[in-house]
C-alpha positions in Angstrom: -63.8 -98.6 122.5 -64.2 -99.2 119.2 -60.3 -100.5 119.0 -60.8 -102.7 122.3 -63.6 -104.1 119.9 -61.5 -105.1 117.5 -58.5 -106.5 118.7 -61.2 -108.7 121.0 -62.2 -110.2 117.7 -58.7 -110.8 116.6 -58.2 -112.6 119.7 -61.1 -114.4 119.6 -59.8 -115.6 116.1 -56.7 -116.5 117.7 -57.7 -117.9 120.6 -60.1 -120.3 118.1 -56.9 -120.8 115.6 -54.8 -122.0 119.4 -57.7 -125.0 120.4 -57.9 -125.9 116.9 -53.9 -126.7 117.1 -55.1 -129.0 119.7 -57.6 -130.7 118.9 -56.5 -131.3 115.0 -53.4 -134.0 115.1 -51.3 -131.9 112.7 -48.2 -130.2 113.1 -49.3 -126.9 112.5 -49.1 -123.6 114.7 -52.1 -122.5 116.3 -51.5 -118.9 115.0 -51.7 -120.3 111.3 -55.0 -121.5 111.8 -55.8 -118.4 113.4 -54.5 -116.1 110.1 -56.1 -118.8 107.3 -59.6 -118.7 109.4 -59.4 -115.1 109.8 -59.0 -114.8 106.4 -62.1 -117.0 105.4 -64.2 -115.4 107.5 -63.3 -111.8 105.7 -62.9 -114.3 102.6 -66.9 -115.0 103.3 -68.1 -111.8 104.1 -69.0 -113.6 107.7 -66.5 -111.1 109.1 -66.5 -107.9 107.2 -62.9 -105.9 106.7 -64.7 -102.4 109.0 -64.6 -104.6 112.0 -61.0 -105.6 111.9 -59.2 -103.0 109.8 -58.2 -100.4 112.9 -56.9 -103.0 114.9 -55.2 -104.5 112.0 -53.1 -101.8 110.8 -52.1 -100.2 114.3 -50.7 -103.8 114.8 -49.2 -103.3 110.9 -47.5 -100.3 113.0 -46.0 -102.0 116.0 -45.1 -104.8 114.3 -41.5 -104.1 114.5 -41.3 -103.6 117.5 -42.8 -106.9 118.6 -39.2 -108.4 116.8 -36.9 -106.6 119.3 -36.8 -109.4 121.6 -36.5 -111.7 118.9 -33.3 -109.7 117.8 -32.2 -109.4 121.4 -31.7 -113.6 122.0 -30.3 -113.5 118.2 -27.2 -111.2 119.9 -27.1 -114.1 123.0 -26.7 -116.3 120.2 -23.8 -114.7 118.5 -20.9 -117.3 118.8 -23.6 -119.7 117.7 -23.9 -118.0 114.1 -20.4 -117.2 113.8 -19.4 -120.9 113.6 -22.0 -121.4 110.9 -21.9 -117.9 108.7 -20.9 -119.5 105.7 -24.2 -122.5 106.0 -26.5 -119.8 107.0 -25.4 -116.7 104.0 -25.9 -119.8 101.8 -29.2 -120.9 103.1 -30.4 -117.3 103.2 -29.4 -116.5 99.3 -30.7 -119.5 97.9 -34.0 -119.4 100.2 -34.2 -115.3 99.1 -33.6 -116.6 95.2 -36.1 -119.3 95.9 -38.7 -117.1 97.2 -38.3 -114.6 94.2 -38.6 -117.1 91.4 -41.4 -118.5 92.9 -43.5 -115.2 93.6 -42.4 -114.1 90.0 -43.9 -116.9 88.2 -47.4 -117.1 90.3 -47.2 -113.0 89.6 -46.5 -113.8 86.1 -49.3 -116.9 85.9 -52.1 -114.4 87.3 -51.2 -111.8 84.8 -51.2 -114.0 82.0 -54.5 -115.6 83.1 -56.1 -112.0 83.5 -54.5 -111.1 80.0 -56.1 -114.2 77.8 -59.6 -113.3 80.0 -59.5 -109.8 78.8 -58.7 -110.9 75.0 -61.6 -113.8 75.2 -64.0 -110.8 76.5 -62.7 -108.6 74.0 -63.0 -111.3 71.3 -66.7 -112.2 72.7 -67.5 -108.4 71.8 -65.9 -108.3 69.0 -63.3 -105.7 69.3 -60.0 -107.1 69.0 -57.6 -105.3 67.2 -55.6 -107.3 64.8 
């Protein structure tokens, strides 16, 4: 029961995150709407973590499995991506070096950022080693 709980509430997000697709004129999926006000409402504490966290990660589970009909039109599609192999292995190597550099350097920001907080505190109690 206490799963059935659970995904209800993720639905319910969902569901919210598919009118608000409607009703805001923007060109945005209902399911992103869905994901970012899931995640302020775990982000507020209005929605605590314990109420979604079963659901969540038995869908974590499943989760390939919910591409196999994805994969299945991809094979339909075949002659399709054999005309265009070349434009697609370049979109998919620069979009994959894209992707890295950019996660690198927000990783790298956030570290640095967490670095000069723990000097200032160390400096604030005095204890710096120089």
């Amino acid at each position: 029961m206490k799963y059935m709980f659970q995904t209800g509430i993720i639905f319910a997000v969902t569901l919210i995150g598919e009118i608000l697709s409607q009703v805001i004129p923007l060109p945005v999926p209902g399911s992103i709407y869905g994901l970012v006000l899931l995640f302020v409402l775990l982000l507020t504490g209005i929605l605590k973590l314990k109420h979604v966290e079963g659901a969540g990660s038995f869908f974590l589970v499943i989760l390939p499995f919910l591409f196999i009909s994805n994969c299945v039109s991809l094979m339909d599609s075949i002659s399709l991506l054999g005309e265009n192999v070349v434009v697609i292995l370049i979109l998919t190597v620069v979009s994959t070096l894209v992707v890295m550099i950019v996660t690198g350097g927000v990783a790298q920001l956030f570290i640095n950022g967490k670095k000069k907080k723990e000097l200032a505190i160390k400096e604030k109690e005095g204890t710096v080693n120089e």
